[in-house]
N, C-alpha and C positions, 0 to 999 in steps of 0.2 A: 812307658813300658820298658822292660828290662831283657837289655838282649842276653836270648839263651843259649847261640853260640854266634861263634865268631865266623867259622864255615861250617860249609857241609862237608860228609866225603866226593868227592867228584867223579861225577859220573866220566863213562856211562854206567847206568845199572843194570842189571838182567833179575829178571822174574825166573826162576826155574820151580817147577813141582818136584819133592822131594819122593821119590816112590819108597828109600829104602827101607828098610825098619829101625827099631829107635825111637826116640825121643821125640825129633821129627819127620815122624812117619806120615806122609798125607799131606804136612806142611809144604806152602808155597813158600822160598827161600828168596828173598830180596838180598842183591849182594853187586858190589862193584865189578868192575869186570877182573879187577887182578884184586883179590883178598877176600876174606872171611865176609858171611853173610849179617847185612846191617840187621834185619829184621825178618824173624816167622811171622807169616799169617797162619792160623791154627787152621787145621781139617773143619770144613765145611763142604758146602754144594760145589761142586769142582770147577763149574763154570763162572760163578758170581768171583771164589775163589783167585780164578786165575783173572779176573777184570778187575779186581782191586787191584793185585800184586802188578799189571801191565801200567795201572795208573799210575802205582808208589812208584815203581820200577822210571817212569817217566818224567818225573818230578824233578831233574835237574837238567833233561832236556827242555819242559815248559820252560823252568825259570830261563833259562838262557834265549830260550825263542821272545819270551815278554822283556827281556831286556835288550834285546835288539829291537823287538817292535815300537817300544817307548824313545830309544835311541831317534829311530826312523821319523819316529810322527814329530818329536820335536824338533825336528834340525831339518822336517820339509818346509818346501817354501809356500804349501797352504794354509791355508787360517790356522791359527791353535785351534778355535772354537769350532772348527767343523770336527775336532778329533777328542776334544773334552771329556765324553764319555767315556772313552778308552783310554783315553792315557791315563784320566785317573782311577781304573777298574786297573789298569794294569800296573800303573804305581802301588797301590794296597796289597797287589797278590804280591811282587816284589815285597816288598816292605815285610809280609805276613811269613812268608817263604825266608825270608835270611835275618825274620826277627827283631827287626828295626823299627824305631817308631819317629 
């Protein structure tokens, strides 16, 4: 697999609903906390709307929570094999998230 970038921009992000008029008018605005917005989600159902953008918007707080929890499970002093399933459900999301294979 061919990595698509090298980072991301770093969070945190905020989800904000765009009211004013323009271009994106209705659009939910995905954006870092300091600088321009990474990504619109276009005017849809306001509600579904704002639960994507709260997910996008969260997605470099996950990644960072799965790479502490992978950190955790492997450096405890319990079995690997009682954590197996999650380490490696959360190695792939890793891996998928910062585009690595």
């Amino acid at each position: 697999m061919v990595a698509l970038m090298s980072t991301h921009t770093p969070g945190p992000w905020t989800a904000d609903w765009l009211k004013e008029r323009g271009k994106y008018a209705g659009c939910t605005g995905i954006a870092p906390t300091a600088g321009p917005p990474l990504a619109y989600l276009p005017p849809g159902r306001e509600d579904v709307q704002k639960a994507n953008a709260r997910l996008i918007a969260a997605a470099p707080d996950l990644l960072g929570a799965a790479k502490l929890a992978l950190h955790e499970m492997c450096n405890t002093v319990a079995p690997r094999n009682s954590f197996t399933d999650a380490v490696d459900a959360l190695d792939a999301a890793i891996t998928k998230a910062e585009g690595t294979s």
